[in-house]
Each structure stands twice: as C-alpha cells, then as structure tokens.
PDB file of N, CA, C, O and CB in Angstrom:
ATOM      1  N   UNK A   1     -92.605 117.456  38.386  1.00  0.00           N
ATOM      2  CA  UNK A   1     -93.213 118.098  39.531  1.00  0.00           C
ATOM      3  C   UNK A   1     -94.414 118.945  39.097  1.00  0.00           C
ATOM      4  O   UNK A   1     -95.422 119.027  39.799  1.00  0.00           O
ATOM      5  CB  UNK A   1     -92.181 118.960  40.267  1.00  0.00           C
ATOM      6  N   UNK A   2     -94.306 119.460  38.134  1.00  0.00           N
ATOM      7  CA  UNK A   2     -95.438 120.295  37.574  1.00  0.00           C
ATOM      8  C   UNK A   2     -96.597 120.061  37.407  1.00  0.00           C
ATOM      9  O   UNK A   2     -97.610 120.551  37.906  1.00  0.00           O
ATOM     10  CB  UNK A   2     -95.297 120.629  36.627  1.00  0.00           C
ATOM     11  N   UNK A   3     -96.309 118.663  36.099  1.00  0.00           N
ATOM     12  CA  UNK A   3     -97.524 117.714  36.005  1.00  0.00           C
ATOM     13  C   UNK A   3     -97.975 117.063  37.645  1.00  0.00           C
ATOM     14  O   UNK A   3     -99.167 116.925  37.922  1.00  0.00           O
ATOM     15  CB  UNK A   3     -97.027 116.341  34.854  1.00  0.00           C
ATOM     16  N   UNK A   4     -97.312 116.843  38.251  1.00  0.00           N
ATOM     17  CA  UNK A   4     -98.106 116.447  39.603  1.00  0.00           C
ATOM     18  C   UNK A   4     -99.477 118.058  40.159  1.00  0.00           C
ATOM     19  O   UNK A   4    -100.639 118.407  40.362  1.00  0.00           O
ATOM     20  CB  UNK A   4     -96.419 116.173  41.132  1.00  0.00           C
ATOM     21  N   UNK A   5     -98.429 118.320  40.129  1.00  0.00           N
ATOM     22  CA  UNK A   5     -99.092 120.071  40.865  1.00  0.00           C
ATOM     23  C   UNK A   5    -100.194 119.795  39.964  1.00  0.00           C
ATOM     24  O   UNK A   5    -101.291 119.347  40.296  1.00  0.00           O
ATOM     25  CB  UNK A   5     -98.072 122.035  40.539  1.00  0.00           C
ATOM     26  N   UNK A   6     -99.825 120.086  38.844  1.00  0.00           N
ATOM     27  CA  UNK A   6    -101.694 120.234  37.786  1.00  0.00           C
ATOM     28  C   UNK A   6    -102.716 118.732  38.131  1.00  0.00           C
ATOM     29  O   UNK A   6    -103.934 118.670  38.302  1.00  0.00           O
ATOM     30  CB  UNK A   6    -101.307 120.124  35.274  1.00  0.00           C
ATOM     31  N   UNK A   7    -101.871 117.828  38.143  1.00  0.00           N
ATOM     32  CA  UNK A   7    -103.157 116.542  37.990  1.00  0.00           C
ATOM     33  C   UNK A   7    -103.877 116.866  39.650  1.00  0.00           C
ATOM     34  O   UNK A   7    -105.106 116.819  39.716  1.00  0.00           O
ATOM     35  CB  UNK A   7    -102.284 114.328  37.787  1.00  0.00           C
ATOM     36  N   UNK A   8    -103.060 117.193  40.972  1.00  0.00           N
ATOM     37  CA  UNK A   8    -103.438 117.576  42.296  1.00  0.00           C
ATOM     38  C   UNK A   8    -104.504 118.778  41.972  1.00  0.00           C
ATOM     39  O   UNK A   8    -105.697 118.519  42.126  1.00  0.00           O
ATOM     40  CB  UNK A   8    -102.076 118.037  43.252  1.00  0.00           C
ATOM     41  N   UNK A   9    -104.067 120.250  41.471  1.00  0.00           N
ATOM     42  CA  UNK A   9    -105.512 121.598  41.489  1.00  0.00           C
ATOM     43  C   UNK A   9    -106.624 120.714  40.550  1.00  0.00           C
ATOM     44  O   UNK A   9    -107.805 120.813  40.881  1.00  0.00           O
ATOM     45  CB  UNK A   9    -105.004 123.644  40.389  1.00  0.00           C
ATOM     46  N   UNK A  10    -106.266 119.821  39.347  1.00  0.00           N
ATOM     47  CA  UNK A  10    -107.064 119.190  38.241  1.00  0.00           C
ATOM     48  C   UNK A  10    -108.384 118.992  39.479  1.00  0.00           C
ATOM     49  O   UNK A  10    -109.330 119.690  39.846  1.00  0.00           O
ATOM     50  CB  UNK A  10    -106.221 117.513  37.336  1.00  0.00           C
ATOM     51  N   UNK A  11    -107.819 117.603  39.862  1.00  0.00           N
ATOM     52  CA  UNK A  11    -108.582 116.993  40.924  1.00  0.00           C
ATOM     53  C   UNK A  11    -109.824 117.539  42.205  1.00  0.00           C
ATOM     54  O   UNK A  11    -110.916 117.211  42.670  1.00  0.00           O
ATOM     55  CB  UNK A  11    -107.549 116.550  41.520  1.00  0.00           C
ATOM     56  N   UNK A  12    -108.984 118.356  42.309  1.00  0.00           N
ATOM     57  CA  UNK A  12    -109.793 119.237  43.692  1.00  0.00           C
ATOM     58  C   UNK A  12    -111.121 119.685  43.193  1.00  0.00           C
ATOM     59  O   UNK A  12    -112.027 119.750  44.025  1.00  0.00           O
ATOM     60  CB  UNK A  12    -108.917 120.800  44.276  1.00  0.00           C
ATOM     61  N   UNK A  13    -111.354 119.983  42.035  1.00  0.00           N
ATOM     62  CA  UNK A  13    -112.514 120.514  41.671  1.00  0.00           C
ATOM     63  C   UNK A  13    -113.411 119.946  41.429  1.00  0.00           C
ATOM     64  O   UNK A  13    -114.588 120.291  41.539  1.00  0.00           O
ATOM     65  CB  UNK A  13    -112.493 121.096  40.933  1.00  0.00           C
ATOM     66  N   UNK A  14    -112.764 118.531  40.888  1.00  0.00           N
ATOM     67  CA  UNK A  14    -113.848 117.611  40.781  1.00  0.00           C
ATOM     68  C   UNK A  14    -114.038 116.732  42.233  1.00  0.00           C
ATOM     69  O   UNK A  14    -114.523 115.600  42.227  1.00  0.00           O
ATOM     70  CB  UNK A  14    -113.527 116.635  39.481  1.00  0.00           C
ATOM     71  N   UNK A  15    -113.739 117.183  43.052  1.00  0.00           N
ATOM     72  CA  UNK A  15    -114.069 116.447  44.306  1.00  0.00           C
ATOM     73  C   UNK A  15    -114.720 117.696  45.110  1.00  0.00           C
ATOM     74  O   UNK A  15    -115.134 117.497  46.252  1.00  0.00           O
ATOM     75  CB  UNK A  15    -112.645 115.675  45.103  1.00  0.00           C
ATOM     76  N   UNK A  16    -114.806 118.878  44.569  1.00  0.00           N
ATOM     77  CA  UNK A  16    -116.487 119.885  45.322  1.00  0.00           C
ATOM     78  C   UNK A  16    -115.472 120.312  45.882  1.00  0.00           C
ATOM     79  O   UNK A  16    -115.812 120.430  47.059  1.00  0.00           O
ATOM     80  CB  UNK A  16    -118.133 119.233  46.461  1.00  0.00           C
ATOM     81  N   UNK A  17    -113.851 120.793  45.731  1.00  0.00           N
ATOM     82  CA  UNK A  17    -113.037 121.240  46.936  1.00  0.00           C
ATOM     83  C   UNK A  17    -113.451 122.747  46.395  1.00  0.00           C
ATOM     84  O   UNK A  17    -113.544 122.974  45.189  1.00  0.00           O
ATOM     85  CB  UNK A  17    -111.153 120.713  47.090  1.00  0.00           C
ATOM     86  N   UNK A  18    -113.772 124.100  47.750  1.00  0.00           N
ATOM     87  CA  UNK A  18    -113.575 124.894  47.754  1.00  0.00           C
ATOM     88  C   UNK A  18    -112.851 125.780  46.627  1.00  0.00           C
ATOM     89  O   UNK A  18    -111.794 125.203  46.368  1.00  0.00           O
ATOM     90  CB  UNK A  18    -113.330 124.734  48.598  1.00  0.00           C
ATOM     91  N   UNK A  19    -112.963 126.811  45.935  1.00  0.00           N
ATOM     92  CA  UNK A  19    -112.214 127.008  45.144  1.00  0.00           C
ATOM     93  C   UNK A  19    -111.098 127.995  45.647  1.00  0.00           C
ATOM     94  O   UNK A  19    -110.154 128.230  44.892  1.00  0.00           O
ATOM     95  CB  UNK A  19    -112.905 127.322  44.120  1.00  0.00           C
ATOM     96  N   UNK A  20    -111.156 128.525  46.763  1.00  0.00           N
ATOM     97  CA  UNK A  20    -110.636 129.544  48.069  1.00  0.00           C
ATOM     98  C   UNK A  20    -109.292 128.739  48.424  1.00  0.00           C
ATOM     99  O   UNK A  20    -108.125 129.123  48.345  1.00  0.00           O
ATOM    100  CB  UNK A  20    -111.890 129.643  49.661  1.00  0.00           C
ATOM    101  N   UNK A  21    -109.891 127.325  48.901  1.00  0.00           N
ATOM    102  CA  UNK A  21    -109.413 126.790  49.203  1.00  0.00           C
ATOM    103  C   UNK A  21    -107.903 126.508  48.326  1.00  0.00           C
ATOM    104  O   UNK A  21    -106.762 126.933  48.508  1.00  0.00           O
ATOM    105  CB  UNK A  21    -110.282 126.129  49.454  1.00  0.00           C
ATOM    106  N   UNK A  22    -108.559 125.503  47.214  1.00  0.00           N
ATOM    107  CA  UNK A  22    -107.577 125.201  46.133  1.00  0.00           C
ATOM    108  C   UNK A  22    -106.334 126.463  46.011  1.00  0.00           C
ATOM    109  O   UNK A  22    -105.132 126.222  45.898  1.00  0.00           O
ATOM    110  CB  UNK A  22    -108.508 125.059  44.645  1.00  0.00           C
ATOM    111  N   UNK A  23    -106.878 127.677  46.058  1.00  0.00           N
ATOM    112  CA  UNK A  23    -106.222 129.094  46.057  1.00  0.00           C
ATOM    113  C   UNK A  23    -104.871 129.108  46.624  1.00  0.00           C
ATOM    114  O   UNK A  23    -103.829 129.365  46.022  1.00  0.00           O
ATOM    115  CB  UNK A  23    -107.049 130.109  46.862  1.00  0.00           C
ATOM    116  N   UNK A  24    -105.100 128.631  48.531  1.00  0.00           N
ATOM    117  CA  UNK A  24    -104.578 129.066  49.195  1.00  0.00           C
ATOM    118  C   UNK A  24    -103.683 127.406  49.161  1.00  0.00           C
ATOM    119  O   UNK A  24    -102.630 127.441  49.798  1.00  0.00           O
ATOM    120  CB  UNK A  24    -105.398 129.854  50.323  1.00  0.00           C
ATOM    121  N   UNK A  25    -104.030 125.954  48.461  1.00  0.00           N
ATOM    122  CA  UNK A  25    -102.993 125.255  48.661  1.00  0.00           C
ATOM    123  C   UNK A  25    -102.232 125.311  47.596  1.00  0.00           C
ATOM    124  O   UNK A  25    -101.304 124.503  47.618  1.00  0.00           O
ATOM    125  CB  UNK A  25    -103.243 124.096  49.007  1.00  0.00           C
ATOM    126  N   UNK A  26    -102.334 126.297  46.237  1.00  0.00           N
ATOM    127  CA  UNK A  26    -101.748 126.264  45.321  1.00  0.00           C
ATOM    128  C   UNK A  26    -100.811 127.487  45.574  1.00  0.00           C
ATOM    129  O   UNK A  26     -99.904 127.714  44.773  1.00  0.00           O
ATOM    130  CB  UNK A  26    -102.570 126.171  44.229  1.00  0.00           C
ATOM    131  N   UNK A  27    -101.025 128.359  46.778  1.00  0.00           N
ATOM    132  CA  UNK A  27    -100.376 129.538  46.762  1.00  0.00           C
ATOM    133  C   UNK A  27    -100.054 130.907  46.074  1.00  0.00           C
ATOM    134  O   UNK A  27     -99.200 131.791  46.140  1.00  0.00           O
ATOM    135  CB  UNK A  27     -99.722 129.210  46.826  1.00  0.00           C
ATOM    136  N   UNK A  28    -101.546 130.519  45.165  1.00  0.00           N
ATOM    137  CA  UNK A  28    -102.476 131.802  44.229  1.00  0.00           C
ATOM    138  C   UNK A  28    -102.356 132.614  45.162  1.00  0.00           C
ATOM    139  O   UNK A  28    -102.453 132.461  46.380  1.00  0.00           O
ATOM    140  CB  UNK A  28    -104.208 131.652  43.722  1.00  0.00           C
ATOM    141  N   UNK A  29    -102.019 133.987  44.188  1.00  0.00           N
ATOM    142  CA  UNK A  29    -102.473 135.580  44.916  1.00  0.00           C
ATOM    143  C   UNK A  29    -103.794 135.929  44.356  1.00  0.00           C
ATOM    144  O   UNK A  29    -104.407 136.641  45.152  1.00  0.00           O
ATOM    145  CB  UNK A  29    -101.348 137.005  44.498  1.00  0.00           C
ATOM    146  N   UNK A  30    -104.435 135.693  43.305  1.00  0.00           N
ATOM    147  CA  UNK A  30    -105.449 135.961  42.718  1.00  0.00           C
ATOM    148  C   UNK A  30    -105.994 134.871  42.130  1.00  0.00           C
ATOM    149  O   UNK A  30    -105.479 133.835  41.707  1.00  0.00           O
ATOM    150  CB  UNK A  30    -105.264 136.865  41.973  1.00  0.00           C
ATOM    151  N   UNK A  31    -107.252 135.304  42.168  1.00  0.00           N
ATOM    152  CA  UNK A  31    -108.320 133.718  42.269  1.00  0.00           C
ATOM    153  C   UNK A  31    -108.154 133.594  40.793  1.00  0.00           C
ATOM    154  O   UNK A  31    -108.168 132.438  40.368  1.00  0.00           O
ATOM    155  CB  UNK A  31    -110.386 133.792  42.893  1.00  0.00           C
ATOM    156  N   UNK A  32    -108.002 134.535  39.946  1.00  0.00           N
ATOM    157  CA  UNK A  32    -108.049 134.311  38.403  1.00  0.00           C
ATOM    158  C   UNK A  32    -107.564 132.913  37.921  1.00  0.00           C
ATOM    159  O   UNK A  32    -108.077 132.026  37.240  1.00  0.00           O
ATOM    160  CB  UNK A  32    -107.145 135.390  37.686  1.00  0.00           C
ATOM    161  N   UNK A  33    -106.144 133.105  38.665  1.00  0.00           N
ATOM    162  CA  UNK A  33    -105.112 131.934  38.377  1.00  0.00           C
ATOM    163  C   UNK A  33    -105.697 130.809  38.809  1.00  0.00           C
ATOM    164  O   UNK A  33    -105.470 129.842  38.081  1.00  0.00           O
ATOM    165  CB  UNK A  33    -103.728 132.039  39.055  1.00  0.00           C
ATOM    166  N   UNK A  34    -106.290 130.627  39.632  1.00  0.00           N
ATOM    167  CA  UNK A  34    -107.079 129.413  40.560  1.00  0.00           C
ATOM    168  C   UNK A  34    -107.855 128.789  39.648  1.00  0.00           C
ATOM    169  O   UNK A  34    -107.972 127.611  39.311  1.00  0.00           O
ATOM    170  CB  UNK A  34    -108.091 129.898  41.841  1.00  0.00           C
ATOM    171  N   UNK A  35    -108.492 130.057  39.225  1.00  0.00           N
ATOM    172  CA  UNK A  35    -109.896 129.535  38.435  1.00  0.00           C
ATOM    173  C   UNK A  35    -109.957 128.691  36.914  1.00  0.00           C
ATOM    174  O   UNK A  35    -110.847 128.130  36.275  1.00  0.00           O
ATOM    175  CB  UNK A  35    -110.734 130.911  38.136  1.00  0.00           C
ATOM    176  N   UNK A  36    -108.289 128.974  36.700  1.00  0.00           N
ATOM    177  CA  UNK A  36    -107.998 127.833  35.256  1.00  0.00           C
ATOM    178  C   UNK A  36    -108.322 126.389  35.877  1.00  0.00           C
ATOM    179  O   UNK A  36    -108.698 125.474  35.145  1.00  0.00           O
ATOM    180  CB  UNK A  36    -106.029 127.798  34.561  1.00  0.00           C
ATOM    181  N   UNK A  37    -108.181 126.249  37.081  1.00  0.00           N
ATOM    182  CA  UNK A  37    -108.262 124.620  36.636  1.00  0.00           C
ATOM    183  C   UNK A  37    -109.917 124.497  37.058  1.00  0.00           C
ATOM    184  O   UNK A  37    -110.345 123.364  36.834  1.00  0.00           O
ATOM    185  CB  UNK A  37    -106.981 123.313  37.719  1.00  0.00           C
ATOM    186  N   UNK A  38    -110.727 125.251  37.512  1.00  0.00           N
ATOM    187  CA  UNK A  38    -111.946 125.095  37.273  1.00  0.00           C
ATOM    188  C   UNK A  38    -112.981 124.412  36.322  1.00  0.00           C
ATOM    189  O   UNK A  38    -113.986 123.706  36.399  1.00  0.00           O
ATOM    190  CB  UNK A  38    -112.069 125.907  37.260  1.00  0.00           C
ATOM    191  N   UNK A  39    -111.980 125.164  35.142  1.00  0.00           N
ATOM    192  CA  UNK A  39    -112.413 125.175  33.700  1.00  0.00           C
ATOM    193  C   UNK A  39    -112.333 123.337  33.112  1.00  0.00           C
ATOM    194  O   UNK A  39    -112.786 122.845  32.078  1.00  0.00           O
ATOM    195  CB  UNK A  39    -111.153 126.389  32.736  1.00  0.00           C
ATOM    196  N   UNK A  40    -111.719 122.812  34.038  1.00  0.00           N
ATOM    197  CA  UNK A  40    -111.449 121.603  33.216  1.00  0.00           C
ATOM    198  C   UNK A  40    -112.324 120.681  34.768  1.00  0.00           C
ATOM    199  O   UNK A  40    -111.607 119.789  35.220  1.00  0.00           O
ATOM    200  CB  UNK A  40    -109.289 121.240  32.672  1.00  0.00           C
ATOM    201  N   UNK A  41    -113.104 120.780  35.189  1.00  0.00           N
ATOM    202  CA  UNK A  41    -113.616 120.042  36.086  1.00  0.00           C
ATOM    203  C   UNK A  41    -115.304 120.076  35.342  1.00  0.00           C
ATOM    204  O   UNK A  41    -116.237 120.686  35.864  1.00  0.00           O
ATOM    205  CB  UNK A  41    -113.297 120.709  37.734  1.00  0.00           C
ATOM    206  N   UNK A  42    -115.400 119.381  34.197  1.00  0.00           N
ATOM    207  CA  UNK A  42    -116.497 118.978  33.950  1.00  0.00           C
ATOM    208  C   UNK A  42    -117.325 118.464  34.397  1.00  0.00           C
ATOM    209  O   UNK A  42    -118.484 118.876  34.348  1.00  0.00           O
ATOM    210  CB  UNK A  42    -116.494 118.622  33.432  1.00  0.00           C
ATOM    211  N   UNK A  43    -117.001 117.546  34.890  1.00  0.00           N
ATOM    212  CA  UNK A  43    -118.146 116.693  36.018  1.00  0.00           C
ATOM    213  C   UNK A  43    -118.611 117.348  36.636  1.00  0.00           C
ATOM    214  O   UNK A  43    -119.824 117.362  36.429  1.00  0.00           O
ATOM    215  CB  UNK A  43    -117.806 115.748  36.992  1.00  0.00           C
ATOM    216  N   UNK A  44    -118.174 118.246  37.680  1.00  0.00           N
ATOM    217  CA  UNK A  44    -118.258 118.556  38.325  1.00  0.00           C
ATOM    218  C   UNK A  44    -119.494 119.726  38.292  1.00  0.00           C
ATOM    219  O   UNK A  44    -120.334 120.078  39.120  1.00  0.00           O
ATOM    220  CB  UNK A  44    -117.193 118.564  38.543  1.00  0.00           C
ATOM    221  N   UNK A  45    -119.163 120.150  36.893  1.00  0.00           N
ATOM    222  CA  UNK A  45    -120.390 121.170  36.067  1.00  0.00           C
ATOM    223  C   UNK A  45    -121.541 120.476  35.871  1.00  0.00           C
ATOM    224  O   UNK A  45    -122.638 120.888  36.248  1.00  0.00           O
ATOM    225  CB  UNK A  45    -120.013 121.711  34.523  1.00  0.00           C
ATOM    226  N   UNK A  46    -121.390 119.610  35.394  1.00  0.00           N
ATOM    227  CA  UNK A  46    -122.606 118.428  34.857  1.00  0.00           C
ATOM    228  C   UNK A  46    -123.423 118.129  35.933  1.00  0.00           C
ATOM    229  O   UNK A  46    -124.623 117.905  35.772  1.00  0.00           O
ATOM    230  CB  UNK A  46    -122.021 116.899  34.321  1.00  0.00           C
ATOM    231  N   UNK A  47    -122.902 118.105  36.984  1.00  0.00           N
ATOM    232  CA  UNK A  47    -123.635 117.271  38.437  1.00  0.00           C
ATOM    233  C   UNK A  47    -124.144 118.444  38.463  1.00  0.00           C
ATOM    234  O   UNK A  47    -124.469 118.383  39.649  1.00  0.00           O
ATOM    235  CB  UNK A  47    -122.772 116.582  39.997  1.00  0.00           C
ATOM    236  N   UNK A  48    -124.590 119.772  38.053  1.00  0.00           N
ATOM    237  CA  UNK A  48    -124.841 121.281  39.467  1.00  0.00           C
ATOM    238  C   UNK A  48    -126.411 120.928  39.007  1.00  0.00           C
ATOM    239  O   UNK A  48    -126.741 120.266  38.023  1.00  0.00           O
ATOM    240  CB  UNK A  48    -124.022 123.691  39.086  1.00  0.00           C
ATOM    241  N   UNK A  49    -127.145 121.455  39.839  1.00  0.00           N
ATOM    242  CA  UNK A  49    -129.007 121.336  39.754  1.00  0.00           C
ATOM    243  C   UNK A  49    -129.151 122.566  39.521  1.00  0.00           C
ATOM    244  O   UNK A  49    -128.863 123.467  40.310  1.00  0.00           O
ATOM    245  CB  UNK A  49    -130.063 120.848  41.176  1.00  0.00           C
ATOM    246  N   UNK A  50    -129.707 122.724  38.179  1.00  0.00           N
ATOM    247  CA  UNK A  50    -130.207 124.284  38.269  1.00  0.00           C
ATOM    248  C   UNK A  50    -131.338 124.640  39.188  1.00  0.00           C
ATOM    249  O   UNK A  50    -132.107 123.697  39.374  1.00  0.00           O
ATOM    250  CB  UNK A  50    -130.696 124.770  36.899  1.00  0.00           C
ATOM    251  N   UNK A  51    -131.688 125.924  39.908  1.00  0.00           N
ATOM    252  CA  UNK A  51    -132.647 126.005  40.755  1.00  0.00           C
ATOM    253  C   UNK A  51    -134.188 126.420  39.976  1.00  0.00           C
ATOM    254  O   UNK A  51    -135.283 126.663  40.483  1.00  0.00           O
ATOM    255  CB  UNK A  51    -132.116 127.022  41.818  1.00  0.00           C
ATOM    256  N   UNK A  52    -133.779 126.385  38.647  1.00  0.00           N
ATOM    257  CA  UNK A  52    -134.935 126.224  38.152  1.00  0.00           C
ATOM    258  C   UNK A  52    -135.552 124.801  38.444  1.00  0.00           C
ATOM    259  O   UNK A  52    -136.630 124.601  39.005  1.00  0.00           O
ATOM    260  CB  UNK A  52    -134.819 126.526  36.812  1.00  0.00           C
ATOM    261  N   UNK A  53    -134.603 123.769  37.924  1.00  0.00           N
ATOM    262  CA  UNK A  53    -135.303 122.827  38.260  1.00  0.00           C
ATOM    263  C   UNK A  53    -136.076 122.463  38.996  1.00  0.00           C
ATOM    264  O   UNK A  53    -136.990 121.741  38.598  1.00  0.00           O
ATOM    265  CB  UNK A  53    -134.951 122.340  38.329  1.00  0.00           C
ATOM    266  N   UNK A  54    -135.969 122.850  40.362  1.00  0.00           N
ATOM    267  CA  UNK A  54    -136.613 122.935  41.797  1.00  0.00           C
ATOM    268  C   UNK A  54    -137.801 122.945  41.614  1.00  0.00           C
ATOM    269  O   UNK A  54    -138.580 122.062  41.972  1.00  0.00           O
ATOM    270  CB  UNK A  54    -136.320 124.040  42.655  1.00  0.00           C
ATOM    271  N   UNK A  55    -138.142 124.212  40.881  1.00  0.00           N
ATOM    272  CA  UNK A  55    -139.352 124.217  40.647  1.00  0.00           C
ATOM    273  C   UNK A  55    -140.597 123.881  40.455  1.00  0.00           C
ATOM    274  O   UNK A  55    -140.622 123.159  39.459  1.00  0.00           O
ATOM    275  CB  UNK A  55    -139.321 124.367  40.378  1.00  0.00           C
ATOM    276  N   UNK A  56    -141.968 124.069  41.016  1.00  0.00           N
ATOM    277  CA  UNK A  56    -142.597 122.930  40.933  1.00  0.00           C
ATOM    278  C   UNK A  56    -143.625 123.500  39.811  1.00  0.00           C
ATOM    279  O   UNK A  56    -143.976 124.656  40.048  1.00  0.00           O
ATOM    280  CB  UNK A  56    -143.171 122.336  42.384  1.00  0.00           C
ATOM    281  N   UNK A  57    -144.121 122.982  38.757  1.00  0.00           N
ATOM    282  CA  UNK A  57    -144.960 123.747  37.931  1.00  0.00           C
ATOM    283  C   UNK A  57    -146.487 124.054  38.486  1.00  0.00           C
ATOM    284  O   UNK A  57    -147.109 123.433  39.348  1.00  0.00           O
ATOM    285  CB  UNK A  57    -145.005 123.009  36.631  1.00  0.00           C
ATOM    286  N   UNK A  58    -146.872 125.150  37.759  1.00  0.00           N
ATOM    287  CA  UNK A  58    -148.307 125.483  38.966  1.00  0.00           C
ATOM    288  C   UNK A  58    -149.266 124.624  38.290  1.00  0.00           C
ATOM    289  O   UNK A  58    -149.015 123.978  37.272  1.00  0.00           O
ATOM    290  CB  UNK A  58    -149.077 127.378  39.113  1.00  0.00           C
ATOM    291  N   UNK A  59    -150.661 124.655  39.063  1.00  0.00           N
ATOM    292  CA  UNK A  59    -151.635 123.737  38.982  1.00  0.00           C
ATOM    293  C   UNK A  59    -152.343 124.077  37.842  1.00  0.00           C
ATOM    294  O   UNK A  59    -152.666 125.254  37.684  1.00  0.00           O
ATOM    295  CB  UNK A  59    -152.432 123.644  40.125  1.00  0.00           C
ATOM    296  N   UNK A  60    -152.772 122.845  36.640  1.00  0.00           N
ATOM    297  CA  UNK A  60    -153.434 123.353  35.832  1.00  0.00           C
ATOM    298  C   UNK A  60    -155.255 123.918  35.946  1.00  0.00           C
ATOM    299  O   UNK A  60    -155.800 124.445  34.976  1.00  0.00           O
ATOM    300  CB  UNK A  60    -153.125 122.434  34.991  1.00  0.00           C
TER     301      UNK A  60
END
C-alpha cells in the first residue's frame, strides 16, 4: 500500500499537479512533507523556462 501511495504523490508532480493540491490528497499538515516528492519530479524541473530566457537581447 505504501509503495502505491509513493508511485501516486511520485506522479502528480510530474503531471504539473498543484503542489497544495498533492498536500491535501496525501493528507499533509505541512507542505514540508509534500514537498519530498517534489524533489524527485525531474522532468518536470527540466521542462520550467527560465524568464530570462524570454528575453529579447537589445539592438546592436
């Protein structure tokens, strides 16, 4: 049952779920606890656009 519970919070993060969210279906009192399975949603890191990027460089 456990390993289910972890591969289910695993998941959520890498599918852009809320992290509030994940919170309140894992039945976290504090986001701390939430925020371990954050840590293992790589992809999910990899995909973010820094807003530097955005940026457009100025005219030479």
């Amino acid at each position: 049952m456990h390993t289910l519970r972890h591969s289910f919070a695993t998941d959520l993060p890498e599918r852009k779920t809320d992290i509030r969210v994940i919170q309140v279906l894992l039945g976290h009192r504090k986001l701390d606890t939430t925020a371990v399975y954050t840590r293992v949603a790589l992809k999910t890191l990899r995909e973010v656009e820094s807003p530097l990027s955005l940026l457009t460089p100025p005219p030479l």
